[in-house]
C-alpha positions in Angstrom: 73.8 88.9 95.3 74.5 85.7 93.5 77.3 83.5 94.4 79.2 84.2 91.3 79.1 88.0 91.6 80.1 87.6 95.0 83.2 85.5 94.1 84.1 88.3 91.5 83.9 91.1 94.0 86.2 89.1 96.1 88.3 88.1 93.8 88.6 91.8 92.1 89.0 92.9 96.2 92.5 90.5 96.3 93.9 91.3 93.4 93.5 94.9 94.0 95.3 94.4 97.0 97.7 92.7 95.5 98.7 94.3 92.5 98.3 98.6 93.5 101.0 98.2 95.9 103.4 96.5 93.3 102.6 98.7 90.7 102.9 101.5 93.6 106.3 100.3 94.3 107.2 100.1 90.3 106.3 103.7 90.1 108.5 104.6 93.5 111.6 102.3 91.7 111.4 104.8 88.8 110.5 108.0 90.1 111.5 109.5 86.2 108.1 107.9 85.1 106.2 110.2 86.9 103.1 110.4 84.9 102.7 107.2 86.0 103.5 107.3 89.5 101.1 110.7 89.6 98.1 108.4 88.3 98.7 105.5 90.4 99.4 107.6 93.0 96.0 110.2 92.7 93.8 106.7 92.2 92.7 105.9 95.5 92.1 109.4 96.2 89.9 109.9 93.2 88.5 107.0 93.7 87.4 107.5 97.5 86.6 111.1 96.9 83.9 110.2 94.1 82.3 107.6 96.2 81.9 110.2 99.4 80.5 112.9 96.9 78.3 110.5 95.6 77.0 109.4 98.7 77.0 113.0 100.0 74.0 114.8 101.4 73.2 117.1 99.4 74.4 115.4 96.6 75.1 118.5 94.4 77.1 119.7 97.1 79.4 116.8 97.5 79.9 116.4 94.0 80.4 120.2 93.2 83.8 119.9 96.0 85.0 116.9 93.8 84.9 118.9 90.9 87.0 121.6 92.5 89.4 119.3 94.1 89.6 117.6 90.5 90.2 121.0 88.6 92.7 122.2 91.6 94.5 118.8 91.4 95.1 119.5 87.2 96.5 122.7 87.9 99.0 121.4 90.4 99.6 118.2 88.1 103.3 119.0 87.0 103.8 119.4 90.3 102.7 115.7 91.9 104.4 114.5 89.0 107.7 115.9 90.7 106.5 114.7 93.9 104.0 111.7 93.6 105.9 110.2 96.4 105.1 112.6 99.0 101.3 111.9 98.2 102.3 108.2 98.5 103.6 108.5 102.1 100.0 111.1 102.6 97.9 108.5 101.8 99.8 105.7 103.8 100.3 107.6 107.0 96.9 109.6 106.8 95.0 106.3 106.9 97.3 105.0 109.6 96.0 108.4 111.5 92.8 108.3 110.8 92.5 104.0 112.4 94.6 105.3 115.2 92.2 108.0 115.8 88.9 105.9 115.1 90.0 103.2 118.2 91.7 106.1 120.1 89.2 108.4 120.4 86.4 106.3 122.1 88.9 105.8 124.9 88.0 109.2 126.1 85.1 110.7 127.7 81.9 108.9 127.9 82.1 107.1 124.6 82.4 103.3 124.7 85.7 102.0 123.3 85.3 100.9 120.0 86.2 96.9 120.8 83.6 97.1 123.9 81.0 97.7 120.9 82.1 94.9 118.9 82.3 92.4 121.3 78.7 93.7 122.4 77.3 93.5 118.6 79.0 89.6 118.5 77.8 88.6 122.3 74.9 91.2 123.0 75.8 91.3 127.2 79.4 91.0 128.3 81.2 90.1 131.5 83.3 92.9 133.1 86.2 90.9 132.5 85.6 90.7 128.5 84.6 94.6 128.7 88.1 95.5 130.7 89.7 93.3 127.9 88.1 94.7 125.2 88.9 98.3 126.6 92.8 96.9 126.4 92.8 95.6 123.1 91.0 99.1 122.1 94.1 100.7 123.4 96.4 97.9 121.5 94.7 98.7 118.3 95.4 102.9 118.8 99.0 102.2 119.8 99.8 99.8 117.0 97.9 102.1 114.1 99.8 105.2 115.4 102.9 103.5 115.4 102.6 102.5 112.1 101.9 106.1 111.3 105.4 107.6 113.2 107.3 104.7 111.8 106.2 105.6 108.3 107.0 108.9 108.6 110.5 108.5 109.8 111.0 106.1 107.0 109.8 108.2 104.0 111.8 111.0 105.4 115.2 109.7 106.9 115.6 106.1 104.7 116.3 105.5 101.4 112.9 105.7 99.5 112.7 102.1 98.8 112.7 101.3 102.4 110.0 103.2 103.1 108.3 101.6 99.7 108.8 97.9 101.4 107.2 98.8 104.4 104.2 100.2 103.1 103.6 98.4 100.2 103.9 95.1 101.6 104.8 95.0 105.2 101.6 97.0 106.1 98.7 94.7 105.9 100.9 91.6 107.3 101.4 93.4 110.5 97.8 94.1 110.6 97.4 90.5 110.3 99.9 89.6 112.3 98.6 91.7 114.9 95.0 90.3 114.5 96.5 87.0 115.1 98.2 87.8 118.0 95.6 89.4 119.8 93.5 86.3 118.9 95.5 84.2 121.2 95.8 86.2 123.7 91.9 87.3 123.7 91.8 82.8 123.6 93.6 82.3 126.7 92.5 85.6 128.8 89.1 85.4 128.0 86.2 82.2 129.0 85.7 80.5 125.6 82.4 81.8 125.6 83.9 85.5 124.8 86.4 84.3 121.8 84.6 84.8 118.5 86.5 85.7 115.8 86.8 89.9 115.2 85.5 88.6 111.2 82.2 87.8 112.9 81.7 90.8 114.6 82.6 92.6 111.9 80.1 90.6 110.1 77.1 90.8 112.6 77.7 94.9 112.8 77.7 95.1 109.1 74.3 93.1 109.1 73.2 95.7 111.6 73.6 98.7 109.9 71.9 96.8 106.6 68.4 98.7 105.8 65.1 96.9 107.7 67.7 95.0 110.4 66.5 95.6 114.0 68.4 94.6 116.8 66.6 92.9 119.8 67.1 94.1 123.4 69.0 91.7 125.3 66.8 90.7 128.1 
């Protein structure tokens, strides 16, 4: 991928980010427009549920459930025009629910919390001391993403609709970043500087991983 294209994707990736939650909020500041907030509101999920169908095995298959979701979604389109919102407050707890679950659920059992795997992917072998902390911060992540989820919830349904709007358009990803930051520090001063990369290069050296013809090496 050439540097250009690469800028472009990057680019196109902020001002997504930037500009569906304003135009989200628009739509929940004038709920009478609801063509528009039933559009803006069924994107992402259109969007999403192409790119799993297309990716789905058997492809046919995959695609065939689109279809039908598509089809029953036109049927029931005077009715999300009624009540885009709810699908609003769907899509932002239901994502909340599904990171709370990812991190939560390798807490239990056998499985290896999901941090522990990271910090293995960035630093191959890892002290007991970095795994018990990575376990933590595991837990930290769960908490904080199902948190987001009851508080969500409590605000579509108990506060006035632009409340709720605020927090999810634009308080969401700050906390996340705010909580990335804060962990940061702490994993800085509980952890030897040897076991305080950066989560954005783990994240980098498990995406490289799971690239076709990459092989890890066995630490020795």
């Amino acid at each position: 991928m050439s540097q250009a294209v690469r800028v472009a994707r990057w680019l196109g990736i902020g001002l997504l980010l930037l500009g569906y939650p304003v135009l989200a909020h628009y739509t929940l500041m004038n709920v009478e427009n609801g063509k528009l907030g039933a559009v803006v509101a069924v994107a992402p999920v259109f969007v999403i549920g192409l790119i799993y169908a297309w990716k789905s095995s058997p492809q046919w298959v995959g695609l065939s459930l689109f279809v039908l979701a598509g089809g029953a979604g036109a049927a029931s389109w005077t009715l999300l025009e009624h009540h885009f919102g709810v699908l609003y407050w769907m899509l932002d707890a239901g994502m909340q629910c599904v990171l709370f679950m990812t991190f939560g659920r390798t807490l239990f059992g056998e499985r290896k919390p999901l941090c522990t795997h990271f910090a293995e992917v960035a630093h191959g072998v890892i002290t007991p001391q970095h795994a018990q902390y990575a376990r933590q911060v595991t837990w930290a992540w769960a908490v904080f993403f199902g948190l987001m989820a009851t508080v969500s919830t409590l605000l579509f349904f108990l506060a006035p609709l632009t409340v709720w709007s605020v927090f999810a358009n634009f308080l969401t990803l700050p906390l996340i970043a705010l909580m990335f930051i804060v962990e940061f520090g702490v994993r800085r001063r509980v952890l030897p500087a040897g076991g305080s990369s950066r989560i954005l290069d783990s994240l980098r050296v498990w995406k490289d991983q799971r690239k076709p013809g990459h092989r890890t090496q066995p630490a020795e």
